[in-house]
C-alpha positions, 0 to 999 in steps of 0.5 A: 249936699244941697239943703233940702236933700240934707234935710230929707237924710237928717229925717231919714237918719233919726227915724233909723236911729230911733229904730236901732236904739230903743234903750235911747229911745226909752231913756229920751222918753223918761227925760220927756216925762219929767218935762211933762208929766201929763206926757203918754201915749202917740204924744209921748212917741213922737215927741222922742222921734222928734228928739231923734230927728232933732239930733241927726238935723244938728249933726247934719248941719254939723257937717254942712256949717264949713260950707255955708256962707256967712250971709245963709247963716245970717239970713236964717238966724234970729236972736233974743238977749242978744244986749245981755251978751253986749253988756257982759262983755264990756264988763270986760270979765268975759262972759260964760254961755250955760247952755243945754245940750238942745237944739242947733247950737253949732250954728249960734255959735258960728253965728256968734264968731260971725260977729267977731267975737271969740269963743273958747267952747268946752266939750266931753272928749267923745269915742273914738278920738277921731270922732272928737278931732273931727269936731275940734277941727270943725269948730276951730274951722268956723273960729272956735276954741276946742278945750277937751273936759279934763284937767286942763279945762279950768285952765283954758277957761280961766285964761280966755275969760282973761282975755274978755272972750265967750265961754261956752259950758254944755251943763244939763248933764253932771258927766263925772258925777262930780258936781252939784247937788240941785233939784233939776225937773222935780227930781235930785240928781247933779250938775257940773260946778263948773259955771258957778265956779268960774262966774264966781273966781272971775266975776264973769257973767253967766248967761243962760242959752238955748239954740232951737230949730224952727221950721224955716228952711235953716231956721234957728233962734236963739235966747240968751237970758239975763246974767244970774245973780252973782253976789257972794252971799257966805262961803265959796261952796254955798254960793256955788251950790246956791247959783248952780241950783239958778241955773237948774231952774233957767234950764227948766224954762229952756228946756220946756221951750222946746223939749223935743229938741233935747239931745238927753238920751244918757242916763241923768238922774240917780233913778235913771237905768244905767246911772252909775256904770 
């Protein structure tokens, strides 16, 4: 599909979404507020249409990525921090992307393997199967790595950090409930121990990233913030609490970028409707 007509039917798609949706439409809205609670009226609704419409752009782009040449990506991305993924790299230890579920990130990430560099993402294993096989054949496509969330998970991470490789942790949302206590937008809830964990058993720098949308015609720009602090201050368990609670407070600063591309339509504090089902 040529570009602007993708564009035109990503648009078209979001608005049918948020119609059809408005127990999504209500939770992007609670998220919203917690971003900024000042946050009411026409402002507040179309901040959530956008957050619809971010989504069916990146799933549309999704779709689109095989197909688009190395120099449309190139010509369409821009990047800031891009040293601090240099640096961690030639640590040698790899490096660990904590990034939210925000924005075009499919496409830093074909522009990242664009670079030859290699990257091992871990992602929820979605219903039905064939949804998460399409996606792990598209990102294996563009020159990832697909590890499904489970058991084997630490295995795979641990093997390609190993190998000085990109890890890429979606971490905004504590999917098993499982993770760390942290203060996340002025509300306790959890986020996964996972990047924490792993930075501390390998020595792998955690960089924060967020991917975001701009009104360019296949418009991206991305920041990678610089590594969180890593040094072993007392127990395993209190250093992992301590750098998980950093990384909350770097997916604030994220976040309030561009809060309308944030694709957070589950339940993801205690106090949230449908939290524990």
């Amino acid at each position: 599909m040529p570009g602007p007509m993708a564009s035109v039917t990503a648009a078209s798609l979001g608005f049918s979404a948020s119609l059809s949706s408005p127990s999504k439409r209500a939770m992007i809205e609670r998220h919203l507020k917690r971003v900024n609670p000042k946050i009411r009226g026409a402002s507040l609704r179309v901040a959530a249409q956008q957050a619809f419409d971010s989504y069916a752009r990146y799933y549309m782009e999704s779709f689109r990525l095989p197909t688009i040449s190395k120099k449309t990506v190139e010509r369409g991305f821009t990047i800031d921090g891009y040293e601090h993924v240099t640096d961690a790299l030639a640590q040698g230890h790899g490096c660990i992307f904590a990034l939210p579920h925000l924005g075009g990130w499919e496409w830093a990430g074909r522009w990242i393997t664009d670079q030859g560099m290699k990257m091992t993402v871990v992602v929820e294993a979605l219903e039905p199967k064939e949804l998460f096989d399409w996606f792990a054949d598209l990102r294996k496509e563009l020159g990832m790595t697909v590890v499904s969330t489970g058991p084997q998970a630490g295995t795979a991470v641990l093997k390609a950090l190993r190998a000085n490789e990109i890890v890429c942790l979606l971490c905004d949302r504590d999917i098993e409930r499982s993770g760390v206590d942290v203060d996340f937008f002025g509300e306790r809830t959890t986020l996964p121990a996972g990047p924490a964990m792993m930075g501390l058993r390998t020595g792998a720098p955690i960089l924060p990233v967020a991917a975001y949308f701009t009104p360019a015609y296949n418009g991206h720009h991305a920041i990678v913030r610089p590594p969180l602090p890593m040094q072993r201050m007392g127990k395993l368990r209190d250093d992992i609490g301590r750098v998980t609670q950093l990384l909350a407070y770097e997916l604030e600063f994220l976040i309030r970028r561009a809060p309308e591309q944030w694709h957070l339509f589950q339940p993801n504090w205690p106090s949230d409707p449908g939290y524990n089902d």
